[in-house]
ZATI-934589 format. One line per field, with one value per atom (N, C-alpha, C, O): x negated, y, z negated; residue in three letters; atom name; residue number from 1. Coordinates in steps of 0.2 Angstrom, whole numbers, plus 2048, in hexadecimal, padded with zeros to 3 digits. Example, Ala and Ser with C-alpha at 12.3 -4.5 7.8 and 13.67 -1.06 7.14 Angstrom:
REM residues 2
c1 7BE; 7C2; 7BE; 7B9; 7C0; 7BC; 7C0; 7BD
c2 7E4; 7EA; 7F0; 7EF; 7F5; 7FB; 800; 806
c3 7D9; 7D9; 7D9; 7D6; 7DD; 7DC; 7D9; 7D8
res ALA; ALA; ALA; ALA; SER; SER; SER; SER
atom N; CA; C; O; N; CA; C; O
n 1; 1; 1; 1; 2; 2; 2; 2
***
This chain:
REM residues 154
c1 636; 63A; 63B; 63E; 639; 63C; 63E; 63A; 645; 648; 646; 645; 646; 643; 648; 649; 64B; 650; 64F; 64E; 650; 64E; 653; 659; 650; 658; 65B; 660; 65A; 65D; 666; 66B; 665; 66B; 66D; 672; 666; 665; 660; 65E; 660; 65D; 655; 655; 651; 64F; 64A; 646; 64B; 648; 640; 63E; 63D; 638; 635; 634; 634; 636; 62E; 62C; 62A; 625; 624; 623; 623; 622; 61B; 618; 618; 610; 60C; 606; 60E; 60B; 609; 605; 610; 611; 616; 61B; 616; 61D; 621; 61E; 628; 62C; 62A; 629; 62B; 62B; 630; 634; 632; 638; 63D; 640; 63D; 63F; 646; 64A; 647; 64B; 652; 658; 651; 655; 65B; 65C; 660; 666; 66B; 66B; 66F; 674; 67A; 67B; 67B; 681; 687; 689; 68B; 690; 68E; 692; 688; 683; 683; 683; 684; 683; 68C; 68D; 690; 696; 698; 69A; 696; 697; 694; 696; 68E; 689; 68D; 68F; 68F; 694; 69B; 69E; 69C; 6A5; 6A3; 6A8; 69F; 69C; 698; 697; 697; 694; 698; 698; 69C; 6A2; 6A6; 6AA; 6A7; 6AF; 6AB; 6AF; 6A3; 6A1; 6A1; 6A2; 6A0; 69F; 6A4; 6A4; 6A9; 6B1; 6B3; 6B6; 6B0; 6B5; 6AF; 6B1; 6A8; 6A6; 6A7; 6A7; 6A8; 6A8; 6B0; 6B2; 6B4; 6BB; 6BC; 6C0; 6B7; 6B8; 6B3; 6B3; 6AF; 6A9; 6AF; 6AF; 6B1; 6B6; 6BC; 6BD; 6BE; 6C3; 6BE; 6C0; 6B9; 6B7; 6B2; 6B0; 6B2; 6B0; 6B8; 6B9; 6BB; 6C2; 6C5; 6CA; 6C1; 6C3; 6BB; 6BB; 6B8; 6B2; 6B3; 6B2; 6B6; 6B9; 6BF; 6BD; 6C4; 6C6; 6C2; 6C4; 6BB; 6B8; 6B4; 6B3; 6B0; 6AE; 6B3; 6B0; 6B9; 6BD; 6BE; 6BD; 6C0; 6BF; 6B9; 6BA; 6B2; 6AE; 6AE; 6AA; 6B1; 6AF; 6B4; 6B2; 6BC; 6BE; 6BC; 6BF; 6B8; 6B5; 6AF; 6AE; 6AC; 6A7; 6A8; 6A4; 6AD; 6B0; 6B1; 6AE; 6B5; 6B4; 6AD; 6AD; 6A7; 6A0; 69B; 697; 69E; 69A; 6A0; 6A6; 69D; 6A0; 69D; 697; 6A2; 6A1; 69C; 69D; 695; 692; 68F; 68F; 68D; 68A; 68F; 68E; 693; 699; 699; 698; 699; 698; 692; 691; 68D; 686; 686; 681; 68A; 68A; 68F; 691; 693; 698; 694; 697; 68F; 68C; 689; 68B; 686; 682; 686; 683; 68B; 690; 68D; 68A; 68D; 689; 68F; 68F; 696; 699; 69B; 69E; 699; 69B; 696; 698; 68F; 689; 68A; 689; 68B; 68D; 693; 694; 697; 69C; 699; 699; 695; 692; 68D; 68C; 689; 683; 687; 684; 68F; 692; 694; 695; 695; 697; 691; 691; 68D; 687; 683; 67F; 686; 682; 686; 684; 68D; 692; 694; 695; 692; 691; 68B; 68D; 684; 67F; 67F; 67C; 683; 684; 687; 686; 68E; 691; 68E; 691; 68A; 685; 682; 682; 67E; 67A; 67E; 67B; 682; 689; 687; 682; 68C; 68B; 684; 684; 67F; 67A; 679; 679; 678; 679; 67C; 67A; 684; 689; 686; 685; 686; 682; 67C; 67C; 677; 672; 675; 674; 678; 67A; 67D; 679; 682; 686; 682; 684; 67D; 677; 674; 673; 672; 670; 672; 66F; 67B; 680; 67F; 67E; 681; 681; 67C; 67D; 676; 66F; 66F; 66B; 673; 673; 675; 673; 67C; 681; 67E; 680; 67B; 678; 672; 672; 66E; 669; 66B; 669; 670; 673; 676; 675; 67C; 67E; 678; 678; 672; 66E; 66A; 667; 66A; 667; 66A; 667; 671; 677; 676; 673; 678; 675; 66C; 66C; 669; 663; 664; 663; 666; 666; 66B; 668; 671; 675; 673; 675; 66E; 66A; 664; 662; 663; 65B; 660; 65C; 664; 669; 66D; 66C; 66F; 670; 669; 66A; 665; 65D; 65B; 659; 65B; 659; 65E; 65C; 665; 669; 669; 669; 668; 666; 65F; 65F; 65C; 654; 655; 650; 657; 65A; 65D; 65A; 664; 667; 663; 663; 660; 65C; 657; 656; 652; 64F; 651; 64D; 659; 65C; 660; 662; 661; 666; 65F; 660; 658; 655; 651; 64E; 651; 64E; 645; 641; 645; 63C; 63B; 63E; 632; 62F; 62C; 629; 62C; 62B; 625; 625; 621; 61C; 620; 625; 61B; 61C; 616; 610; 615; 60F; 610; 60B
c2 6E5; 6EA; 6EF; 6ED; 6F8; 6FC; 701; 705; 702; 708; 710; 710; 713; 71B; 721; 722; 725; 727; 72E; 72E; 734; 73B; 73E; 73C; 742; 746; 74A; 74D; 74D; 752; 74D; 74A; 74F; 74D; 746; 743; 745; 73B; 737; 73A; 730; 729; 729; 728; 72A; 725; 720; 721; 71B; 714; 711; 710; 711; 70E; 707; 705; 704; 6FD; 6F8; 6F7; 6F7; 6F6; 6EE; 6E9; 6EF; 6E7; 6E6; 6E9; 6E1; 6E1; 6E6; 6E7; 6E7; 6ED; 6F4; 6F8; 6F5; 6FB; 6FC; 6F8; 705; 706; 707; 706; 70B; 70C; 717; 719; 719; 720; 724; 721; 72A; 72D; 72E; 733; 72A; 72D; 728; 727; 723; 71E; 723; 721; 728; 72E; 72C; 72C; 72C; 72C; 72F; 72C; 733; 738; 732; 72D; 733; 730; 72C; 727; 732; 730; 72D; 729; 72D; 728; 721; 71B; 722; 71B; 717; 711; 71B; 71A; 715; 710; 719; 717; 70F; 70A; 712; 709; 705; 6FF; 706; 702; 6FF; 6F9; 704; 702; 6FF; 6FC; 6FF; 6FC; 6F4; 6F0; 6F3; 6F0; 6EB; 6E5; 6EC; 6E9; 6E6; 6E2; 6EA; 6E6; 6E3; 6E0; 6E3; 6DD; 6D6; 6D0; 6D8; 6D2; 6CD; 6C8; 6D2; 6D0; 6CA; 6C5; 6CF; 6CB; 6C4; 6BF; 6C6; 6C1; 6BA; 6B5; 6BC; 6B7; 6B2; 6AC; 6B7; 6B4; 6B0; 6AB; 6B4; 6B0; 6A9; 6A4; 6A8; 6A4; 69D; 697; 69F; 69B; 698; 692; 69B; 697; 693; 68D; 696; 692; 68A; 685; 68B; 686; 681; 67B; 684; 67F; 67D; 67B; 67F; 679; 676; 674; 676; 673; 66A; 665; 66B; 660; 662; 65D; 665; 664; 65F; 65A; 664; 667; 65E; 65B; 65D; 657; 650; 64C; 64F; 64C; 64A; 644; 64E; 651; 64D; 648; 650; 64B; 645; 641; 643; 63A; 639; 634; 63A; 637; 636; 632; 63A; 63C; 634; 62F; 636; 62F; 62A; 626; 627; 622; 61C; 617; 61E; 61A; 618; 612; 61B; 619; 615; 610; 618; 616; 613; 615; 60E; 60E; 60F; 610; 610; 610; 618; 61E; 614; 61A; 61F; 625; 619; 61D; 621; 627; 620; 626; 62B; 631; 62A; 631; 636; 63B; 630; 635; 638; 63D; 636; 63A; 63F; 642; 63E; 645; 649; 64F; 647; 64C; 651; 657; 64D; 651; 653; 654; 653; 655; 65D; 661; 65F; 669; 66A; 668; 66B; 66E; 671; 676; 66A; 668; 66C; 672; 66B; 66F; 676; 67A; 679; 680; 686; 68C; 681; 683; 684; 689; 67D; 67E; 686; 68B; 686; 68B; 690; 696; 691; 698; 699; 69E; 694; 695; 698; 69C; 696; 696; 69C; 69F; 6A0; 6A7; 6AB; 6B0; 6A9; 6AE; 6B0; 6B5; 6A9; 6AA; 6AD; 6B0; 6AC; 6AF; 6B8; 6BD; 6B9; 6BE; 6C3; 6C9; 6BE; 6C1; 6C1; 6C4; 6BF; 6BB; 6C3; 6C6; 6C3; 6CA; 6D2; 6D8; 6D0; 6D8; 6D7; 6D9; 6D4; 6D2; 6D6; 6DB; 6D2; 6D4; 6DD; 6E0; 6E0; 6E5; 6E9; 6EF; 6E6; 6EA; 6EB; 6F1; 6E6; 6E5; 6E9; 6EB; 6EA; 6EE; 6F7; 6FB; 6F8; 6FF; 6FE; 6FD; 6FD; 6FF; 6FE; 700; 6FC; 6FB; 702; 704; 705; 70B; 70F; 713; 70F; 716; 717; 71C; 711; 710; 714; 718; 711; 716; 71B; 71F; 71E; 725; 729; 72D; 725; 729; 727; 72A; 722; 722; 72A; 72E; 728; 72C; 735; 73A; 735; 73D; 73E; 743; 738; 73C; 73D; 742; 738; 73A; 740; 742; 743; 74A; 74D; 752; 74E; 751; 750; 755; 74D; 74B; 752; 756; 74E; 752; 75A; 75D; 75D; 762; 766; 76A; 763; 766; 766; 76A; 760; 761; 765; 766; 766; 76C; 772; 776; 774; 77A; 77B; 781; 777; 778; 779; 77C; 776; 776; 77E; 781; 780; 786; 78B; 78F; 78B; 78E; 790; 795; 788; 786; 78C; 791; 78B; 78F; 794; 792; 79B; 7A0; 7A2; 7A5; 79E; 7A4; 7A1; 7A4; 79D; 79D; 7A1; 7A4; 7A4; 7A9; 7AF; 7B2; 7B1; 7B6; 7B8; 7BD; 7B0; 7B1; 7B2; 7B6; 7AF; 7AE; 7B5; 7BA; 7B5; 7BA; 7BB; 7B7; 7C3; 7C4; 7C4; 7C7; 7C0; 7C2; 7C7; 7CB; 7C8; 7D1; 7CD; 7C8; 7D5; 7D4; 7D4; 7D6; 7D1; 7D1; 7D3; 7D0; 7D7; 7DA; 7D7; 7D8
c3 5A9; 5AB; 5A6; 5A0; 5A8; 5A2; 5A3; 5A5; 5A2; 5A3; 59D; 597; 5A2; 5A0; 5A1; 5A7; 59C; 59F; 59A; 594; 59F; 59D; 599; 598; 599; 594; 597; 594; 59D; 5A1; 5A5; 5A2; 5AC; 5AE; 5B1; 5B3; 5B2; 5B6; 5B0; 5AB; 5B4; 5B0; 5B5; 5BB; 5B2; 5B7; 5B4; 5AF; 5B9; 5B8; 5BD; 5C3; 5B7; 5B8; 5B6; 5B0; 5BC; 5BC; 5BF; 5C5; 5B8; 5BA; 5BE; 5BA; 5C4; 5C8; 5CA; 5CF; 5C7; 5C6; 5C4; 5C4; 5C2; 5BF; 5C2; 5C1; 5C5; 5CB; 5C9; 5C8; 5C6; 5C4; 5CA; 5CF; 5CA; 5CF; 5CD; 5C7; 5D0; 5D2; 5CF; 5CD; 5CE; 5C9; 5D0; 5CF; 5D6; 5DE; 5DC; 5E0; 5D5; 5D5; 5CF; 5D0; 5CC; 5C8; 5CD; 5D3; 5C8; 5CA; 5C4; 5BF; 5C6; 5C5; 5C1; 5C4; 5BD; 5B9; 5BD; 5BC; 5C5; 5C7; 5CC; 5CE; 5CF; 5D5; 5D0; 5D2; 5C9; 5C8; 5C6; 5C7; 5C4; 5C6; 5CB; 5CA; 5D2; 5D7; 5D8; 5D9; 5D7; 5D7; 5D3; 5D6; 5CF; 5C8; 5CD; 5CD; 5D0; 5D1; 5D9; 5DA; 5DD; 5E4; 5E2; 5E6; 5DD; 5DC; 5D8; 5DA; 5D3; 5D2; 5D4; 5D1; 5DC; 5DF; 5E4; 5E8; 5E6; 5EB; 5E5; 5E7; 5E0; 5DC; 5D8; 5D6; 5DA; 5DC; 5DF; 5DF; 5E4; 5EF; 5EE; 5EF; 5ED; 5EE; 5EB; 5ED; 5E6; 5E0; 5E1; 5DF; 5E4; 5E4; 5EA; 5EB; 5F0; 5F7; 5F6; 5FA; 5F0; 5F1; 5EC; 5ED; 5E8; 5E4; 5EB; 5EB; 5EE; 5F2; 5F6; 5F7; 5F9; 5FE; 5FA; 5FD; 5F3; 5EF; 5ED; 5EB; 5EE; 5ED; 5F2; 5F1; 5FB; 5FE; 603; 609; 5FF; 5FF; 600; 603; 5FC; 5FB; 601; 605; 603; 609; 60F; 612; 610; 617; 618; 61D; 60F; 60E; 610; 613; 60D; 610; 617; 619; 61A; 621; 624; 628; 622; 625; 624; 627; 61F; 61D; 621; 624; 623; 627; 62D; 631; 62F; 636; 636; 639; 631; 631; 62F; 631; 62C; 62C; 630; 630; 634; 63D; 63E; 63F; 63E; 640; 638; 637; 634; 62F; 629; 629; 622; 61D; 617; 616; 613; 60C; 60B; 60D; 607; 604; 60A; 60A; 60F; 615; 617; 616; 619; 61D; 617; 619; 612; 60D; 60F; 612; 60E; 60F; 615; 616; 61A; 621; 622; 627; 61D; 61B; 616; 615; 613; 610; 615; 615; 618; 61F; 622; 627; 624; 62A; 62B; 626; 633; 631; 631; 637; 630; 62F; 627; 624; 624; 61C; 61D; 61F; 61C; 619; 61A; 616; 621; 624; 61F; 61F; 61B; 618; 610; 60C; 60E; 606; 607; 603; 60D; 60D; 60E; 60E; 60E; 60F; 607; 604; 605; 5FC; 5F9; 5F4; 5FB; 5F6; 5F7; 5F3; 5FE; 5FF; 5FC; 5F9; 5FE; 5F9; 5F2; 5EF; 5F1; 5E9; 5E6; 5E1; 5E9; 5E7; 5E8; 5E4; 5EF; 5EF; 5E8; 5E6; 5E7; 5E2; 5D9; 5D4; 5DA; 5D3; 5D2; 5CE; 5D9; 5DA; 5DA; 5D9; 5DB; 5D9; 5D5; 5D3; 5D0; 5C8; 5C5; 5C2; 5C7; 5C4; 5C4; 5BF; 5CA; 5CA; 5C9; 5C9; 5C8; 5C4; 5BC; 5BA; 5BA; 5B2; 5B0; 5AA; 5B4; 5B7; 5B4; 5AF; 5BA; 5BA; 5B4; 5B0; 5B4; 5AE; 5A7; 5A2; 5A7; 5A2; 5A2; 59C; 5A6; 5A8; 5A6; 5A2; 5A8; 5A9; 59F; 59C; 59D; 595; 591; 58C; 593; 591; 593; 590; 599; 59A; 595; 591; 595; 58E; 588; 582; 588; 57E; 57D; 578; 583; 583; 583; 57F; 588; 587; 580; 57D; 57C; 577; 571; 56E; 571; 56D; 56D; 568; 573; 573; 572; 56E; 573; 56E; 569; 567; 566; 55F; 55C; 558; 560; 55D; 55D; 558; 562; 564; 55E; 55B; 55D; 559; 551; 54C; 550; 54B; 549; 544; 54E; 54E; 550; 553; 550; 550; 548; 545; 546; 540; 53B; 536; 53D; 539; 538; 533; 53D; 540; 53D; 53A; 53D; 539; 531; 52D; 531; 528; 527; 523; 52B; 528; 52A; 52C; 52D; 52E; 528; 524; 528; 521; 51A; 515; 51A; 514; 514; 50E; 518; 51B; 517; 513; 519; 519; 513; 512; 50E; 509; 503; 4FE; 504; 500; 4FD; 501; 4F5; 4F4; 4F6; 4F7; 4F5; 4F9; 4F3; 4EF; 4F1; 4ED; 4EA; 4EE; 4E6; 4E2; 4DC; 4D9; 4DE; 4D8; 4D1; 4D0; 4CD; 4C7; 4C3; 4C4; 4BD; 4BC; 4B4; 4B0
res UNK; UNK; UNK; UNK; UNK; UNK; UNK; UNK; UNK; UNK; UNK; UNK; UNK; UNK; UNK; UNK; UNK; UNK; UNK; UNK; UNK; UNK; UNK; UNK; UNK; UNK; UNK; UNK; UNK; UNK; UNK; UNK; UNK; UNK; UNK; UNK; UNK; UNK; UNK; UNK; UNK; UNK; UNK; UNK; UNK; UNK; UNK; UNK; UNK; UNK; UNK; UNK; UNK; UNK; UNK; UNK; UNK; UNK; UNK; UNK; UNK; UNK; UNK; UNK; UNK; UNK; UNK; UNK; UNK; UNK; UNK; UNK; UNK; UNK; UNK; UNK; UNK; UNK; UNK; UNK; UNK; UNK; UNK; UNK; UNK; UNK; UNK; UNK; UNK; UNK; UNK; UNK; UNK; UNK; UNK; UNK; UNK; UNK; UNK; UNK; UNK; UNK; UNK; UNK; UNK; UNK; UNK; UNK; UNK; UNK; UNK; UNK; UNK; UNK; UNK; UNK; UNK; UNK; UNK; UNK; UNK; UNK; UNK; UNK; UNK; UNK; UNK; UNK; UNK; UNK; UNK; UNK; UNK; UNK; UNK; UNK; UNK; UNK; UNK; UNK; UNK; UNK; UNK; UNK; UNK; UNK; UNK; UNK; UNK; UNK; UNK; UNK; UNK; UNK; UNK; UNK; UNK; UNK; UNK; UNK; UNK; UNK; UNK; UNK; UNK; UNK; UNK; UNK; UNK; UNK; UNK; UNK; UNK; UNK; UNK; UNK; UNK; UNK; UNK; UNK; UNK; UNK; UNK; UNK; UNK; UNK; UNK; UNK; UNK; UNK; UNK; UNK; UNK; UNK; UNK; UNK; UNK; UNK; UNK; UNK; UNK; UNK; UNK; UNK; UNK; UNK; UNK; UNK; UNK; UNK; UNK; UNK; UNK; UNK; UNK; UNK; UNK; UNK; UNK; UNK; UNK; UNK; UNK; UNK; UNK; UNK; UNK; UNK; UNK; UNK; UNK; UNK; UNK; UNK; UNK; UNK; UNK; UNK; UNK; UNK; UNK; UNK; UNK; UNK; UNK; UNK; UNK; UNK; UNK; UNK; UNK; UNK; UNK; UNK; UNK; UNK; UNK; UNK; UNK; UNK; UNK; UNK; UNK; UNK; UNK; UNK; UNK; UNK; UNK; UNK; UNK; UNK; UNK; UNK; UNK; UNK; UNK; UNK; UNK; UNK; UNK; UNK; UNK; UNK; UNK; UNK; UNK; UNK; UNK; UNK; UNK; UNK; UNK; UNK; UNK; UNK; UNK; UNK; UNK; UNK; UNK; UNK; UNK; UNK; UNK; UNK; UNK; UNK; UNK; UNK; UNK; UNK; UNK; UNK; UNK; UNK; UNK; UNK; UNK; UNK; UNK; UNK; UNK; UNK; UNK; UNK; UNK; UNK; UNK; UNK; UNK; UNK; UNK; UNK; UNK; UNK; UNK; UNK; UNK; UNK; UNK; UNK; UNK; UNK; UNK; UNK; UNK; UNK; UNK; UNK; UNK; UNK; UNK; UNK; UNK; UNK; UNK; UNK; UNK; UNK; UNK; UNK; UNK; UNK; UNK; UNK; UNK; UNK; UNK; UNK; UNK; UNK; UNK; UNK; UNK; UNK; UNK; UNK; UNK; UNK; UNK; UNK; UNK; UNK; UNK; UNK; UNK; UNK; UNK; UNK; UNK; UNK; UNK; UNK; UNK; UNK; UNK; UNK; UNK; UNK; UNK; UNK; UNK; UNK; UNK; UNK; UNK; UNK; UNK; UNK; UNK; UNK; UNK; UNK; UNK; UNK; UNK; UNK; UNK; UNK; UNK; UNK; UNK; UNK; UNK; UNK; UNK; UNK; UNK; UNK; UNK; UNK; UNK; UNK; UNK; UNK; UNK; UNK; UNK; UNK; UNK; UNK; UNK; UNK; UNK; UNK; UNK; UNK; UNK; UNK; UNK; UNK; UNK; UNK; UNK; UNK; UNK; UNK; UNK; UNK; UNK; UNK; UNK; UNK; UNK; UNK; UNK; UNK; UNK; UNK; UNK; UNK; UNK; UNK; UNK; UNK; UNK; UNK; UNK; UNK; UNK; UNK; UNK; UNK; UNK; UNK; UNK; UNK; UNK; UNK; UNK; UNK; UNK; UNK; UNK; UNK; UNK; UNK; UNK; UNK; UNK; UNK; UNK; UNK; UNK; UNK; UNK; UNK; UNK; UNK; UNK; UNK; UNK; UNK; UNK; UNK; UNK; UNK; UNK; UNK; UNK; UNK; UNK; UNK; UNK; UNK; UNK; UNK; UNK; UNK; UNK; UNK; UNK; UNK; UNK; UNK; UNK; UNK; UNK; UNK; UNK; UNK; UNK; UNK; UNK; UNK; UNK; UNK; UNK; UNK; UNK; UNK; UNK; UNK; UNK; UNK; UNK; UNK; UNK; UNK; UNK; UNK; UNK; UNK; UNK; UNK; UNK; UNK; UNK; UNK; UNK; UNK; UNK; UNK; UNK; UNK; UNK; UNK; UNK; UNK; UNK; UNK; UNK; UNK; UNK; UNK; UNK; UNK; UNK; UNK; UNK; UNK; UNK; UNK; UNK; UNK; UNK; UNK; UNK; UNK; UNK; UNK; UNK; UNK; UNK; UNK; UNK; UNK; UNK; UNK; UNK; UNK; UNK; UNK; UNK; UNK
atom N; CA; C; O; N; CA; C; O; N; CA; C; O; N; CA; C; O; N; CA; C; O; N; CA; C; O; N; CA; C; O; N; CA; C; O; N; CA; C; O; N; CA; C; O; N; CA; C; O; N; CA; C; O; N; CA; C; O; N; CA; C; O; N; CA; C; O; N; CA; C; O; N; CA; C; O; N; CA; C; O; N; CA; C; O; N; CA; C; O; N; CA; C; O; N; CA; C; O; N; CA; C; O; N; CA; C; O; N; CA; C; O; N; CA; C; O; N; CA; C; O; N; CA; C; O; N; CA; C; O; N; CA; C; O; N; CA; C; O; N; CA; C; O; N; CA; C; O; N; CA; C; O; N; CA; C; O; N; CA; C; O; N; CA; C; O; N; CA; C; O; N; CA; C; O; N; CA; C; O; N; CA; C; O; N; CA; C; O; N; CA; C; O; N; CA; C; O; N; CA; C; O; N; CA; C; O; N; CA; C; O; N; CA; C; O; N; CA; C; O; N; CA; C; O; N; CA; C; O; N; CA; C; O; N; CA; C; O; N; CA; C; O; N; CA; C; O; N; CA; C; O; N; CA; C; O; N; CA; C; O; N; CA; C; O; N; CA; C; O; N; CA; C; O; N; CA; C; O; N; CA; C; O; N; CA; C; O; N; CA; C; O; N; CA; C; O; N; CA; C; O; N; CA; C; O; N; CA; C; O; N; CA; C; O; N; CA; C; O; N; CA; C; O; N; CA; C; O; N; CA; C; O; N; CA; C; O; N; CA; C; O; N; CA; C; O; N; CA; C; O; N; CA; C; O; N; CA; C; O; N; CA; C; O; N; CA; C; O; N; CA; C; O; N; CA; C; O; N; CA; C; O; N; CA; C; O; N; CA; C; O; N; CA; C; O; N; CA; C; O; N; CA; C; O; N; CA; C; O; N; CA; C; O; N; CA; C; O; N; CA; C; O; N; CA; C; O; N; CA; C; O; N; CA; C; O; N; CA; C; O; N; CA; C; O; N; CA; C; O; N; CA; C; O; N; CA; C; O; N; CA; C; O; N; CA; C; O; N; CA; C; O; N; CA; C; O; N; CA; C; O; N; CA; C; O; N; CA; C; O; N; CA; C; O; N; CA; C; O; N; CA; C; O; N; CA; C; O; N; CA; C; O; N; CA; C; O; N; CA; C; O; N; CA; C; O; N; CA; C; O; N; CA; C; O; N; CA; C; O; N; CA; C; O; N; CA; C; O; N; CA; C; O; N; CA; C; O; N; CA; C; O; N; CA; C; O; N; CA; C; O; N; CA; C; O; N; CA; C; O; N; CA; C; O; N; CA; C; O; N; CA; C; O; N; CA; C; O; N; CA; C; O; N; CA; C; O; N; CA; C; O; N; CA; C; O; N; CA; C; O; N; CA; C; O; N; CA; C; O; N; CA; C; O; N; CA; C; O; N; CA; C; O; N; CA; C; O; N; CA; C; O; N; CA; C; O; N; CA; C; O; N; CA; C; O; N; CA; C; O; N; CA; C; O; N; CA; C; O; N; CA; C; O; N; CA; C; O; N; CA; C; O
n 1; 1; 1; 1; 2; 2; 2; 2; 3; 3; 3; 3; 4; 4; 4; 4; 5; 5; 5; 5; 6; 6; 6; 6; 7; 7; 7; 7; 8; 8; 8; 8; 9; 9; 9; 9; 10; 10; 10; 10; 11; 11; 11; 11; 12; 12; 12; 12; 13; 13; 13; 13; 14; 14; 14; 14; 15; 15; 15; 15; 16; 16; 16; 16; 17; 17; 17; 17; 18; 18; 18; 18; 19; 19; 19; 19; 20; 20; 20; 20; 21; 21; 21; 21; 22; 22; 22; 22; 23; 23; 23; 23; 24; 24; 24; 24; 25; 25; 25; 25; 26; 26; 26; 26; 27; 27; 27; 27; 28; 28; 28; 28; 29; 29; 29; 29; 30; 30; 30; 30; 31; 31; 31; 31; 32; 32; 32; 32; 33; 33; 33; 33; 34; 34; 34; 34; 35; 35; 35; 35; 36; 36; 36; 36; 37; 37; 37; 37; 38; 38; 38; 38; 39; 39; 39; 39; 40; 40; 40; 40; 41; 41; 41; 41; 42; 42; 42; 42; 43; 43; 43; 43; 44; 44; 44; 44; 45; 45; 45; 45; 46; 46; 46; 46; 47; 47; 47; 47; 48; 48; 48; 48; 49; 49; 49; 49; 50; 50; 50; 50; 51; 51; 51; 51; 52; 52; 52; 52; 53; 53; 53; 53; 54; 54; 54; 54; 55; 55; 55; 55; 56; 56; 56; 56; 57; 57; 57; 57; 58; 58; 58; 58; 59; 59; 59; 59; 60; 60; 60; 60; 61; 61; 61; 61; 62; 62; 62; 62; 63; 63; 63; 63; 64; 64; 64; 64; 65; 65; 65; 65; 66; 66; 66; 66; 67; 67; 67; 67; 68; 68; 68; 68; 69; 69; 69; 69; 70; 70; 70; 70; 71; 71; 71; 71; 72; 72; 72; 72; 73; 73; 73; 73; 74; 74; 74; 74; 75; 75; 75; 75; 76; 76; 76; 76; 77; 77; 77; 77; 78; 78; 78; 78; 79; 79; 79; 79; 80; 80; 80; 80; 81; 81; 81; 81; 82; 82; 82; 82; 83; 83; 83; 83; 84; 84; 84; 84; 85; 85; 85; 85; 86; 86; 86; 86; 87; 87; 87; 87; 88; 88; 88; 88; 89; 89; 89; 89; 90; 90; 90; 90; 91; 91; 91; 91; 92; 92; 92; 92; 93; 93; 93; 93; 94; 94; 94; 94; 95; 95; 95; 95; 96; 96; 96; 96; 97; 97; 97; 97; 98; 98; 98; 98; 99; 99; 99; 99; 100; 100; 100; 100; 101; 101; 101; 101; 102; 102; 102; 102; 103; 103; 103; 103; 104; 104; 104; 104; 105; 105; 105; 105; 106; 106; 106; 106; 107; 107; 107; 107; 108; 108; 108; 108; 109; 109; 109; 109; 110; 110; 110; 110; 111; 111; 111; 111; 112; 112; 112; 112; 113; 113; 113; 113; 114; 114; 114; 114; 115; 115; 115; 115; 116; 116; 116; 116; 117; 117; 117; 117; 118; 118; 118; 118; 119; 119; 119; 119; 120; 120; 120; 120; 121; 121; 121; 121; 122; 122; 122; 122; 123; 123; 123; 123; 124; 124; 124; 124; 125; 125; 125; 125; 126; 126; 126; 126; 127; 127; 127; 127; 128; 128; 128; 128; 129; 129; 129; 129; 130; 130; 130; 130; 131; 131; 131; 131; 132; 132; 132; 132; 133; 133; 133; 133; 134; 134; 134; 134; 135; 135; 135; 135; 136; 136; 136; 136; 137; 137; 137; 137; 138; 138; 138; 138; 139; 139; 139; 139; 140; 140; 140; 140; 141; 141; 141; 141; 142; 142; 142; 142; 143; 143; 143; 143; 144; 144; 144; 144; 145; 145; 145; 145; 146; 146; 146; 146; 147; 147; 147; 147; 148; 148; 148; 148; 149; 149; 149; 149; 150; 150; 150; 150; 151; 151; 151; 151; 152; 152; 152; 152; 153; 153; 153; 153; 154; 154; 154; 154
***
């Protein structure tokens, strides 16, 4: 993966997947990545925090089934069929999507803001350039103009 980013007023990202780049149709404006920044953030938030509660009553819900299987089964067995309970299981696969989901904000939070970063590296260093090849240009002017013209000498 390799990011490309111009010098004018957007980034854009070219992201070679097999060997297929992605197109310059991916160019995005500084505050369009903001926005990705702070949307992507606060899902990575909600998810991550509703995936943590619903992981701390995960042993509830398992509980719950073992008293349920109890009465019909004992010991290890009634565990292993409170493992399987589809209720138990319908509850882990909601953690696990929630979580995953919030894993994946994250990521693309980190992403952008990786981006937005190289925007502003890549901007201030054309600043940089530009105000130095202005001063260059300065420099060789008045030297130009302080410097004496050569005169024959016989």
């Amino acid at each position: 993966m390799t990011f490309l980013f111009t010098a004018g007023q957007s980034a854009v990202v070219s992201v070679s997947s097999k060997g297929r780049p992605f197109t310059s149709e991916m160019a995005m404006h500084p505050d369009q990545l903001m926005e990705l920044i702070r949307r992507y953030a606060g899902r990575s938030r909600e998810s991550l925090q509703v995936s943590e509660r619903l992981k701390s009553l995960l042993p509830q819900v398992l509980a719950e089934a073992k008293r349920e299987t109890r009465g019909r089964w004992k010991g290890a067995e009634a565990e292993r069929h409170a493992l399987n309970d589809p209720a138990y299981l319908e509850k882990v696969q909601e953690y696990v999507e929630l979580h995953r989901n919030g894993l994946e904000a994250r990521i693309q939070f980190e992403t952008h803001r990786m981006l937005l970063q190289a925007w502003q590296s890549l901007n201030s260093m054309n600043r940089v350039q530009v105000k130095a090849r202005s001063e260059a240009e300065t420099k060789a002017k008045s030297r130009s103009v302080d410097a004496p013209h050569p005169t024959r000498s016989r």
